[in-house]
Structure formats: C-alpha cells, structure tokens
C-alpha positions in Angstrom: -134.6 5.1 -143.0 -132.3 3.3 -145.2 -133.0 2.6 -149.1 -130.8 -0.3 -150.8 -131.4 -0.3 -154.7 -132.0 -4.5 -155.2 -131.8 -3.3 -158.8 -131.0 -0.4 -161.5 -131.1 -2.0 -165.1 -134.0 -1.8 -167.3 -136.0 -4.6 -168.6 -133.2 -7.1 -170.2 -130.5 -6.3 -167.3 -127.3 -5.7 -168.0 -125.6 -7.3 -169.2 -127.9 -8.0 -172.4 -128.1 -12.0 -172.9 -125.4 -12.2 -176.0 -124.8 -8.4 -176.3 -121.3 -7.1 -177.8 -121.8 -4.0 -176.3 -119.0 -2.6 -174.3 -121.1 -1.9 -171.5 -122.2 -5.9 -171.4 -118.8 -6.4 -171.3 -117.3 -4.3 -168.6 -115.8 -5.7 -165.8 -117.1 -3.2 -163.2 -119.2 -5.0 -161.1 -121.1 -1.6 -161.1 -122.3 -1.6 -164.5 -123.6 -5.5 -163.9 -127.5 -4.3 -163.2 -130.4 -6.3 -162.0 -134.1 -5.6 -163.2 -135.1 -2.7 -160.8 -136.3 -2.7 -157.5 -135.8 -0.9 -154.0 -136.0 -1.2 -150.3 -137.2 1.0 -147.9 -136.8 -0.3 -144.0 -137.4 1.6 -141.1 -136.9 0.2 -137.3 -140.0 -1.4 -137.5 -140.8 -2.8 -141.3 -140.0 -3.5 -144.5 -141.6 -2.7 -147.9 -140.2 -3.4 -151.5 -141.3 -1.6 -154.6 -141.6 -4.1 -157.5 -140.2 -7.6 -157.5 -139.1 -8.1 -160.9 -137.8 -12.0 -162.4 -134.3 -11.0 -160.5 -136.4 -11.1 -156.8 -135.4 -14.4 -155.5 -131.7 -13.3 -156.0 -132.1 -9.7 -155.0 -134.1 -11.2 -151.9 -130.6 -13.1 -151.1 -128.2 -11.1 -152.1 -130.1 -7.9 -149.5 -130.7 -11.1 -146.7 -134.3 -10.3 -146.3 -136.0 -12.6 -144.6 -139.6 -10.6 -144.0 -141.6 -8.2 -145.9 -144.1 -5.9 -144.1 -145.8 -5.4 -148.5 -144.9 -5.4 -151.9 -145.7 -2.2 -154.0 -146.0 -2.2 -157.6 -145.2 0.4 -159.9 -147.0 -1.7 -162.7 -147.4 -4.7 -164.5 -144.6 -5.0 -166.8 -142.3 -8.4 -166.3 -139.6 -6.6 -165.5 -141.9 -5.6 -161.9 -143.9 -8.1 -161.4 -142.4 -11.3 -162.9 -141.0 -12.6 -159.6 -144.7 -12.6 -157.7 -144.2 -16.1 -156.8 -140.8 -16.0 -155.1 -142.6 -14.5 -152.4 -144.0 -17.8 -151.3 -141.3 -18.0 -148.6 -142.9 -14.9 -146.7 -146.1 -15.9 -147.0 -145.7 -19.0 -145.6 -143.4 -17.9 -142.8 -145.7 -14.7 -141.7 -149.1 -14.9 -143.2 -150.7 -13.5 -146.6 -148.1 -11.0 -147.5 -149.9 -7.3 -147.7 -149.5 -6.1 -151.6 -150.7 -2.6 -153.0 -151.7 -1.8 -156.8 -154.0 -0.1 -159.0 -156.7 -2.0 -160.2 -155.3 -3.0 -163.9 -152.3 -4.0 -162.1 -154.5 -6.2 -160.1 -156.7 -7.7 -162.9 -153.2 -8.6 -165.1 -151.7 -9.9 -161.9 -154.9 -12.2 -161.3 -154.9 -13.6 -164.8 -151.4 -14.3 -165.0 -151.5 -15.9 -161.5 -154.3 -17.3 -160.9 -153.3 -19.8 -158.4 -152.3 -16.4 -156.3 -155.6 -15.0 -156.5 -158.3 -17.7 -157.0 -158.9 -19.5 -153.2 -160.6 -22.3 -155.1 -157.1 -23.1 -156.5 -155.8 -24.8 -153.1 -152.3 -26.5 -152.4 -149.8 -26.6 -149.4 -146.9 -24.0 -151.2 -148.3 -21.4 -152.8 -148.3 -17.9 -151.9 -150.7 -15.9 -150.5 -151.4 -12.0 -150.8 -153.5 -9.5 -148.9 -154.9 -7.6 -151.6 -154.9 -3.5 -151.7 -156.3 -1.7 -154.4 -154.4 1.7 -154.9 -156.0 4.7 -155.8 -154.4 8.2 -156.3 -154.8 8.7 -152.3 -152.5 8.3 -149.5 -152.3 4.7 -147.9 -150.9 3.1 -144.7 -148.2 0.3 -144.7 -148.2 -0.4 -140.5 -147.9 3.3 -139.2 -146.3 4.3 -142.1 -147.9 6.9 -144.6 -147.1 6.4 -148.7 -148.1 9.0 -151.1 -149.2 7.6 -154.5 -147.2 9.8 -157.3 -149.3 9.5 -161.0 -147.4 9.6 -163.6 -147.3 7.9 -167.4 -145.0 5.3 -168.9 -145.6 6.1 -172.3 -149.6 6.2 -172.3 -149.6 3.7 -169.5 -150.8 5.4 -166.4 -148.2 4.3 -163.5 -146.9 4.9 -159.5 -144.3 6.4 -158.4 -144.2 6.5 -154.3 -143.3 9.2 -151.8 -142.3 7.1 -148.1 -141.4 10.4 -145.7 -138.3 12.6 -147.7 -137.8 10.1 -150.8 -139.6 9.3 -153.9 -139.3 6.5 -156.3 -140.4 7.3 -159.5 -139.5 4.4 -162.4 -140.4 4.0 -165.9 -141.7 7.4 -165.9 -141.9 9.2 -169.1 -144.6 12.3 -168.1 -145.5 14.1 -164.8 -148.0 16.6 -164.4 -147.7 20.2 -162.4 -149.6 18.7 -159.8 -148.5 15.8 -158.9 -144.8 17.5 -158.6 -146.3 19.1 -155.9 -146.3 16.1 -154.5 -142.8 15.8 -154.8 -141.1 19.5 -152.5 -138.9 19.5 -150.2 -137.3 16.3 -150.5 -134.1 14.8 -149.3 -133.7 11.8 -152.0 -135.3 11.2 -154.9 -135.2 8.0 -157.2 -135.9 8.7 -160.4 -135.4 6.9 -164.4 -132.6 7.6 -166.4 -132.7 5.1 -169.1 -130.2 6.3 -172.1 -128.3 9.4 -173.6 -130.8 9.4 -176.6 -135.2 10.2 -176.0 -136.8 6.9 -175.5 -141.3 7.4 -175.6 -141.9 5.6 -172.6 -138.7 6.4 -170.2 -137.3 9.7 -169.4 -133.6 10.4 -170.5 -130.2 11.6 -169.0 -131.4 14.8 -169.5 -134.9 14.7 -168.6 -134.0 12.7 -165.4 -131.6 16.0 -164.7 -134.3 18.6 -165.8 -136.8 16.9 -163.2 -134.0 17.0 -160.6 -133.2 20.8 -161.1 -137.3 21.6 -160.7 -138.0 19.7 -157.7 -134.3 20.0 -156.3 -134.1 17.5 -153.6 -130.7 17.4 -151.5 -129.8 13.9 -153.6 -131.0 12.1 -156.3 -130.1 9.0 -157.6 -131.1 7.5 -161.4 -132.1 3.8 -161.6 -133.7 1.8 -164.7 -130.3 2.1 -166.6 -129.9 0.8 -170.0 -126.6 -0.1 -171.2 -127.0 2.4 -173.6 -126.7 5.3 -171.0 -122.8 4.2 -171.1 -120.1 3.6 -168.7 -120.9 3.9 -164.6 -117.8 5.6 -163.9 -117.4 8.1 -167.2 -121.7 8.9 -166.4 -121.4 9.5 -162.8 -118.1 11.8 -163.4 -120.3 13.9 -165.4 -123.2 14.2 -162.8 -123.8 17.2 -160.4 -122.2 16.7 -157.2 -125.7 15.8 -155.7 -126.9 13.6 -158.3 -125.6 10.0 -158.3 -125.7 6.9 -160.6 -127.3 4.3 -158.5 -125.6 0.8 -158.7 -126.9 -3.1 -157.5 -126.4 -3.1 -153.4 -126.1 0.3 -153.1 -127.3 1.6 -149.4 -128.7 5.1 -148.6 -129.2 6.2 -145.3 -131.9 9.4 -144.8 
C-alpha cells in the first residue's frame, strides 16, 4: 500500500494569507502546506480521506484520475470544502461512493444541496453514493476500514485504520478503548498542530505521547500550523521513527 500526504497544514495553510511569520515566509518548499488530506491506493483502488478547498490542486498535483470513495473525518471547511471538485469522477465513473457519520451527512446536505437533493437536476453536477458511518467496520471494494472515535474539541470525529496505518486528524481526546484499536501498527498519521496546547488539536507533545503508547514502527504528524516552527529544525528534533510529514510526500507499507 502506498500513502501520499495531498496535505499537512491546518485550516488557513501555510503560508497564512498576509502572515509575517517566518514560517509564511520560508523558502522551503516543505514548510508550504496544503489543507490536509491523504491517499491510500492499493493494486486495486483508491480512497482519499477528506477533500478540503485545496482538492482540485491536490487532485492534480497527485494525477489522480479515479476514486474508488471519499472518507470524511468531519465537516469542517478545511475537509469538506472541496465536495464539488469531485464532479470529474463522478461523471467519468458513476456516483462516487462517500462514507460519513450522520451529522457529517446532514451539514453536507444543507450546504450542498444540489449534491444531495435528485429533484435539483442538471447535466454537471456531482453525484455521491451515500454511506452513513457508524462506529463499526465498513467495506471500500474488498477492503476493510476500521472507524477510530475520537473528539475534536467536543466534536465527536473519525480517525481511520486501512490494514497497518491509521489516520487520525484534528484529534484532541482518545479513549482506552478505541486505542485498542490502534496495536501493532506499522504507520500511524496522527495531528501535531503547534509547540503550545491548543483545546481541539493535540500538540507536539501529545502527538509524541500517543506515539510512545501505541508505538507503531513510523509515525508521521500532519495538520501542521505554522506555529509548530521550522520543517527542518522540528524534524531534527524528532525520534528517529517519527517524521514531519510534508505536501507530496509518498509512503510505501
């Protein structure tokens, strides 16, 4: 299976429209950061995990030219703002196959109606297969996906286990059991926002305590804020088996 991170910043991207910052400023084409999103593909599909309003150009800049779904974490902008950009699947292949709880769902619906409502007819728009997640294993194709529950703030969220790899984003909270969820695993995804607490992200240093109790063979941080510093000086000061994920970056497992 091979993962390639379509996007690591957090909601504004980096860098921040008009931002001073340093970090805004750098000119290492790792520390330029796209809203976050990830693809998984295996010999025989395709699924991305949130398609945020940098899709079309993450889309592009990956050359995908077919989905097999779309899995949402939630429905913040920054995951779900690019919903129409997947008219081009849709049109090539059929309603494209997306999976979400059910709030997801209802925001998506009202925010989109022209998606969702079949009375709403014309020749371009896209279509979607509707799944309703629950906290139960599901089936993409032949592939199993394990629903991980976990909180974004008070918001109750997905994270996704596809084989040895979990993605876990805008997480802030995970309980005892769903990290049972989460042994033995080869790669895991997980948010690393800033240096200082946020309430609805985990830190640094909560991104590294997670890593040390589940200890996967490699984990990589995504949902990056500016404010986490400097690719190069952040990654110098990681484990050797924990890694600063960057815009194109490809993982093989």
């Amino acid at each position: 299976m091979k993962l390639t991170f379509l996007g690591t910043g957090t909601s504004q991207g980096i860098p921040v429209i008009g931002s001073k910052h340093p970090v805004c400023l750098s000119k290492d084409s790792k520390d330029k950061r796209l809203r976050a999103s990830i693809l998984f593909k295996k010999e025989n599909w395709q699924i991305v995990i949130d398609c945020g309003q940098d899709f079309r150009m993450q889309m592009l800049n990956a050359n995908v030219s077919h989905l097999d779904a779309l899995l949402f974490t939630h429905e913040h902008a920054d995951h779900t703002a690019g919903l129409d950009d997947i008219r081009q699947f849709s049109l090539r292949n059929g309603p494209l196959p997306i999976f979400a709880r059910k709030s997801v769902l209802e925001n998506l619906s009202k925010r989109y109606d022209y998606i969702f409502d079949d009375s709403i007819i014309y020749k371009g728009k896209p279509k979607v297969k509707v799944n309703e997640l629950i906290n139960e294993p599901f089936r993409v194709k032949n592939q199993v996906v394990i629903p991980i529950d976990i909180l974004h703030g008070k918001m109750p969220i997905f994270g996704f286990r596809i084989d040895d790899v979990a993605y876990l984003t805008d997480i802030s909270f995970i309980s005892d059991k769903e990290k049972e969820k989460l042994q033995n695993l080869k790669v895991l995804v997980v948010d690393a926002l800033r240096i200082d607490p946020h309430p609805t992200h985990f830190n640094l240093q909560q991104a590294l305590d997670l890593v040390a109790a589940l200890k996967p063979e490699r984990a990589y941080f995504t949902h990056i804020s500016h404010k986490l510093g400097f690719h190069a000086e952040v990654q110098a000061g990681l484990p050797e088996n924990v890694f600063l994920a960057y815009d194109g970056l490809e993982v093989v497992v």
